[in-house]
C-alpha positions in Angstrom: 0.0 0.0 0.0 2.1 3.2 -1.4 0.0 6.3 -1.4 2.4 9.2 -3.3 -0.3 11.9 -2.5 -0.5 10.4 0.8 -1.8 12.8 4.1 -0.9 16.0 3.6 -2.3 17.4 7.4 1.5 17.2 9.8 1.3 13.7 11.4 3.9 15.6 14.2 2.7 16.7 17.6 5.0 18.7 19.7 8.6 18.8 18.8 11.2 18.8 21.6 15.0 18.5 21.1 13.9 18.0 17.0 12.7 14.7 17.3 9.2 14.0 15.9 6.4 12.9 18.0 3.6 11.7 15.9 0.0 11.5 17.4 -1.1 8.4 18.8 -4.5 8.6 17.5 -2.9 8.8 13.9 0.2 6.2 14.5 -2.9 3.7 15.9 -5.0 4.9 12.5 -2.4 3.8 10.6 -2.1 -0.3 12.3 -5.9 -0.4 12.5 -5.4 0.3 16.0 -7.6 2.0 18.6 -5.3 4.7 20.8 -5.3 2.8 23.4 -4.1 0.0 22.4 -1.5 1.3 20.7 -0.8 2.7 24.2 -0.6 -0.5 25.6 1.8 -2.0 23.0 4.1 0.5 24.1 4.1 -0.2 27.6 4.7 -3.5 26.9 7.5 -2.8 24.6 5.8 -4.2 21.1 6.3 -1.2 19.4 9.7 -0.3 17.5 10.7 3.0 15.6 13.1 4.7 13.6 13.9 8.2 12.2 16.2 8.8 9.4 17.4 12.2 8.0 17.8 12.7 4.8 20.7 14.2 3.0 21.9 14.8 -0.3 18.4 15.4 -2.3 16.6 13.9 0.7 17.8 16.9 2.5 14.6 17.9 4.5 13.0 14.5 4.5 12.7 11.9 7.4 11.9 8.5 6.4 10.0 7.4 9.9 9.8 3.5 10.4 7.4 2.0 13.0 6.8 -1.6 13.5 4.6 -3.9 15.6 4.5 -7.7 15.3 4.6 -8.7 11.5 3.7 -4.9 10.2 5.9 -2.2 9.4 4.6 1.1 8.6 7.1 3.4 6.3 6.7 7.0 5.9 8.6 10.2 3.9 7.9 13.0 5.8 9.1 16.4 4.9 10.2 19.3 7.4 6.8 20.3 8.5 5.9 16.4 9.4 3.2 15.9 6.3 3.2 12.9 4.8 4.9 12.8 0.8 4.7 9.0 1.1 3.6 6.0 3.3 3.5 2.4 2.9 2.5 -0.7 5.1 5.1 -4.0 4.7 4.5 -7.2 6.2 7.4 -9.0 7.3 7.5 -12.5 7.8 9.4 -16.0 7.4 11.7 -16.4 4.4 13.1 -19.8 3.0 15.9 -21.2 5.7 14.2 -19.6 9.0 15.0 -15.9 8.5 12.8 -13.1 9.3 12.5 -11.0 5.8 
């Protein structure tokens, strides 16, 4: 699921030291998710994420990588936190016993 148009409302909340901090409501939107749960995968530690800057022509981008269980949820964000382009993946078992 890419979506090039994509959301372009900020998915970023308050921004402290520079890091983004994207709404709950919209990260749990995004897994199918109510808030709260989503809340309660992160206490429990379920929930994994990632920033990267962009440089070079990517300069002003962040590509923002959040995963729980099997789904991974990839987004290009630009400096004001709207989305340019999002995607779901699904990881899962590859031949030989490795996680893809």
């Amino acid at each position: 699921m890419s979506e090039d148009f994509a959301d372009r409302t900020s998915l970023f909340g308050l921004q402290t030291d520079g890091s983004p901090i994207v709404d709950a409501a919209v990260l749990a939107g995004r897994f199918g998710l109510t808030p709260d749960l989503l809340l309660d995968h992160l206490r429990r530690g379920f929930v994994r994420s990632r920033v990267e800057i962009g440089a070079g022509d990517d300069t002003g981008k962040r590509r923002l990588s959040v995963r729980i269980g099997n789904r991974v949820w990839i987004a290009i964000v630009n400096e004001d936190g709207c989305v340019l382009s999002e995607e779901m993946r699904f990881s899962g078992m590859v031949p030989g016993g490795e996680r893809s």
